[in-house]
C-alpha positions as CSV (number, residue, x, y, z in Angstrom):
1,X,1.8,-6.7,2.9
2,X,-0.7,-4.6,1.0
3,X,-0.3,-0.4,1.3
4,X,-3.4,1.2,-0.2
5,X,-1.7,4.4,-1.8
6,X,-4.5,6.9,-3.2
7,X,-4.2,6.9,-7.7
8,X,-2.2,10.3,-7.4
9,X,0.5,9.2,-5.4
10,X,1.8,6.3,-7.7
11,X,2.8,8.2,-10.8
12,X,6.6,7.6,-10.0
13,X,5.7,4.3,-8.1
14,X,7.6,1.0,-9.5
15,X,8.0,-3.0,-9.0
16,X,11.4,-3.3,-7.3
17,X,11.5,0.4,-5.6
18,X,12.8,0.4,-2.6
19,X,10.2,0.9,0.8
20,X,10.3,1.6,4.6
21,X,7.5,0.7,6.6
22,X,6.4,1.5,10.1
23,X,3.5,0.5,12.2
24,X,1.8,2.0,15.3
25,X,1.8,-1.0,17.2
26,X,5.9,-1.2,17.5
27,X,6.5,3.2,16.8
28,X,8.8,4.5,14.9
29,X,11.6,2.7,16.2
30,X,10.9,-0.3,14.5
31,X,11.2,0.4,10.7
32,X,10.8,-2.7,8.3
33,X,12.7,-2.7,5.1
34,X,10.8,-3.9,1.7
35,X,10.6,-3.9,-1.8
36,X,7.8,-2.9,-4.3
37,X,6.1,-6.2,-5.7
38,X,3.3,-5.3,-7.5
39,X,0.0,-3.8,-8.1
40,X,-3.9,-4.9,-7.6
41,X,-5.9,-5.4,-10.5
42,X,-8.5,-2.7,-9.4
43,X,-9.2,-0.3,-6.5
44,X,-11.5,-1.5,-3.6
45,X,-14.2,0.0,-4.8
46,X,-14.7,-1.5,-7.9
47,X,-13.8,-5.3,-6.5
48,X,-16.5,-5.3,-3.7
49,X,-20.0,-7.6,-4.5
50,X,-22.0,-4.1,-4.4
51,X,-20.1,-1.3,-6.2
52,X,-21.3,2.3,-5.0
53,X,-22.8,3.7,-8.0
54,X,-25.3,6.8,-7.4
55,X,-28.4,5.7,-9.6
56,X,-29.6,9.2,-10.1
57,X,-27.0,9.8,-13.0
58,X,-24.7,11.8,-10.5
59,X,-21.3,11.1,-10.3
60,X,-18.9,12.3,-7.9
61,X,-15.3,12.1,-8.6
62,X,-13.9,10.1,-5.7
63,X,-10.1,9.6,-4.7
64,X,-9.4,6.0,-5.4
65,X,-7.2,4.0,-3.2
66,X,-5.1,1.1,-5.1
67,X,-3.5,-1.4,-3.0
68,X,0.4,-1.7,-3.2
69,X,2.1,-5.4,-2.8
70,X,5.4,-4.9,-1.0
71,X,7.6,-7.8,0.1
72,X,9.0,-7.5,3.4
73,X,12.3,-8.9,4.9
74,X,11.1,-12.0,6.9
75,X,13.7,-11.5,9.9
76,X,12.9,-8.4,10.4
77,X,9.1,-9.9,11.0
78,X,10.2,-12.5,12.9
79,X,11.9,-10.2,15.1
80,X,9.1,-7.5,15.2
81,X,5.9,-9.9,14.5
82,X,2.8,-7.7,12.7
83,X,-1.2,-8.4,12.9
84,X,-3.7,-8.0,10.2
85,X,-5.0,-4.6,10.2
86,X,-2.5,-2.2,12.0
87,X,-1.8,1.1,11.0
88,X,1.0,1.4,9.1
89,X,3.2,4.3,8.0
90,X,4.5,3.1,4.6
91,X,7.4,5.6,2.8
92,X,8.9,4.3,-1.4
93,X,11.9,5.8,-2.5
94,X,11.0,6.5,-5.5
95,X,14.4,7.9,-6.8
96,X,15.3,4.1,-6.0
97,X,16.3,2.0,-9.5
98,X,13.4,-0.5,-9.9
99,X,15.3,-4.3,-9.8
């Protein structure tokens, strides 16, 4: 699954950090273990066909949001089964030793 985790939140991020991950759809009684895979190349904002870009000249500083890969266990999917696009709750320990 991909978490979208705003720039400022990932300084102490790392591949093979430990995660939790809940989802509206099942509460929080259904909490799906993972592991930190990886990163995007870019933000959303500057992969989309038509960047936003303010043609006047002014620029407003904009909280980025770059997508987080994190593997999760496939029983525990099988078990509890997720849909594209659910709200998710995502929690990385970061105190966790990267693998």
């Amino acid at each position: 699954m991909d978490a979208n985790f705003k720039e400022v939140q990932l300084q102490d991020v790392k591949i093979g950090q430990r995660a939790e991950v809940t989802s509206d759809l099942h509460g929080g009684d259904v909490v799906y273990k993972g592991v930190v895979e990886g990163f995007s190349g870019g933000t959303g904002s500057v992969m989309s066909t038509i960047p936003a870009q303010n043609a006047t000249g002014n620029w407003i500083k904009v909280v980025q949001r770059l997508p987080v890969r994190i593997r999760l266990d496939p029983a525990e999917l099988a078990a509890h089964p997720l849909q594209t696009g659910l709200s998710m709750n995502v929690t990385i320990d970061t105190a966790s030793t990267a693998r």
